[in-house]
C-alpha positions in Angstrom: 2.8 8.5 -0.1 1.6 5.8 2.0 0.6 3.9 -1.1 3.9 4.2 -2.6 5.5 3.0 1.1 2.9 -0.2 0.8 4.2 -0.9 -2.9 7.4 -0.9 -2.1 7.0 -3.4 0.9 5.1 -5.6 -1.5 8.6 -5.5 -3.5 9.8 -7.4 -1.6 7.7 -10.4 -1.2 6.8 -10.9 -5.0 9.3 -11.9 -7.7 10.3 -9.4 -10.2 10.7 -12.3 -13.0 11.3 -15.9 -13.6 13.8 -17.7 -16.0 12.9 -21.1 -17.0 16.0 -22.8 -18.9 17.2 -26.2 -19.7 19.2 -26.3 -16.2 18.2 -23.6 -14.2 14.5 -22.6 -12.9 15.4 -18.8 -11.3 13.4 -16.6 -8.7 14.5 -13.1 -9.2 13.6 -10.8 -6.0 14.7 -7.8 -5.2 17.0 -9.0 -2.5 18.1 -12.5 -3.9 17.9 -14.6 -6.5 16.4 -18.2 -5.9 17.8 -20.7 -8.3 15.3 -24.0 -7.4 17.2 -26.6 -9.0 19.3 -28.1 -6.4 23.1 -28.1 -6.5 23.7 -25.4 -9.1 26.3 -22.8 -8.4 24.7 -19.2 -7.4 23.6 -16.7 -11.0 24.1 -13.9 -9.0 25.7 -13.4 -5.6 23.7 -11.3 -2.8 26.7 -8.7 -2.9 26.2 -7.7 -6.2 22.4 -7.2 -5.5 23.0 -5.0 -2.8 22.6 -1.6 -4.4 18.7 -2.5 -5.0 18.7 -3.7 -1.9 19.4 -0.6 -0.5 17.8 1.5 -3.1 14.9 -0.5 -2.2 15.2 0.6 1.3 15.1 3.8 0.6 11.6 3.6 -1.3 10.3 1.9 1.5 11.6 4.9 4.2 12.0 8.1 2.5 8.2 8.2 1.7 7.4 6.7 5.5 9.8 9.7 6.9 7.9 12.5 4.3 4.2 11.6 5.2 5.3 13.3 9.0 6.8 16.1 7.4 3.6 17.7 6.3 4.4 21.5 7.9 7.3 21.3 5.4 5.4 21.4 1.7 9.3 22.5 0.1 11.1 20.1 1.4 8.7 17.0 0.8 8.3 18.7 -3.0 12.4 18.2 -2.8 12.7 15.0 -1.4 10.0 13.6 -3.3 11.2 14.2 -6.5 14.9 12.4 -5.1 12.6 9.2 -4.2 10.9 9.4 -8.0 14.8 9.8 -9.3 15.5 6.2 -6.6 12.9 4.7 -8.3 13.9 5.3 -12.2 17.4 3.9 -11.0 15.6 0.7 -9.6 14.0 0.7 -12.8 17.4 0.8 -14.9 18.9 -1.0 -12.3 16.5 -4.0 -13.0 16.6 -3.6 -17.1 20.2 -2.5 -17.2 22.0 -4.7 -15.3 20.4 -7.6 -13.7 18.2 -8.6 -15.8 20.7 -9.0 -18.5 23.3 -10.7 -16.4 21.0 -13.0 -15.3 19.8 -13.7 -18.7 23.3 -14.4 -20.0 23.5 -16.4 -17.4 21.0 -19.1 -18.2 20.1 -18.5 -21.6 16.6 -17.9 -21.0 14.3 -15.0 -21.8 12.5 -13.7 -18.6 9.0 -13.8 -17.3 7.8 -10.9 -15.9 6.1 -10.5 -12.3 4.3 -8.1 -10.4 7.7 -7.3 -8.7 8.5 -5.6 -12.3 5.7 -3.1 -12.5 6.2 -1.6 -8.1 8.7 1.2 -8.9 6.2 2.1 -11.8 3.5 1.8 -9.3 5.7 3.9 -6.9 6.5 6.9 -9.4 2.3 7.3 -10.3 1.7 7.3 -6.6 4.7 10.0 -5.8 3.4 11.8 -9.0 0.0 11.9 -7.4 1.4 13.4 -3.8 3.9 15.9 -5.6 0.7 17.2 -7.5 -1.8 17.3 -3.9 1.6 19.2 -2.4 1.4 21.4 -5.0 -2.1 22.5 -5.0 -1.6 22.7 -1.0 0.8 25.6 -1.3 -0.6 27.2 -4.3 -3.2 27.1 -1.5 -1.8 28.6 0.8 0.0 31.0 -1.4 -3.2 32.6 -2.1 -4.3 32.7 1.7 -1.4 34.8 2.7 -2.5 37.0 -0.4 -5.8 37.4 1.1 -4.7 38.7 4.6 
């Protein structure tokens, strides 16, 4: 989980893709989008980007806040699987919506980033932990059997 808390820092400081057109060279981030030709009017306002913002957020905490709940296996199974279901909506979020605006926009095809692939990189590692927490009370499952 702490993997998946480190990935989703990194969100935030790489871009998730870049749009080169005729009059606009665009930054896309999770947070903003960085239009560096000077004196254009703003693709996207930081309103409508707020719920990734917050959806990213909560990748960043929610696995934080579940790596010191380790004496409660259920619930991190629980609120694990709401993080993986945060993360598919970033996902759609990003090809769904923004992308496309943005797109229309400046009628220019996107470059991809690392930015693109975290909440991928997020779901393997939350995969990974849901299986260990699985084993773990399977585990313990069978200790109580044995007393």
């Amino acid at each position: 989980m702490m993997l998946a808390t480190l990935v989703a820092v990194l969100a935030f400081f790489f871009p998730i893709a870049w749009f080169y057109g005729t009059l606009h060279t665009i930054e896309f981030f999770v947070y903003e989008v960085v239009d560096h030709v000077k004196d254009n009017l703003p693709v996207l306002k930081t309103v409508a980007l707020l719920p990734s913002i917050i959806i990213a957020a909560l990748l960043i905490l929610l696995p934080l806040y579940l790596i010191f709940q380790y004496k409660k296996l259920a619930q991190q199974l629980y609120w694990i699987n709401l993080v993986i279901f945060l993360a598919l909506v970033q996902i759609a979020l990003q090809f769904f919506f923004y992308i496309p605006a943005i797109t229309k926009t400046v009628s220019a095809e996107p470059t991809y980033s690392f930015g693109v692939f975290s909440p991928l990189l997020i779901i393997v590692f939350l995969l990974l932990a849901r299986n260990g927490i699985r084993k773990d009370i399977r585990l313990l499952k069978s200790i109580d059997r044995i007393r």
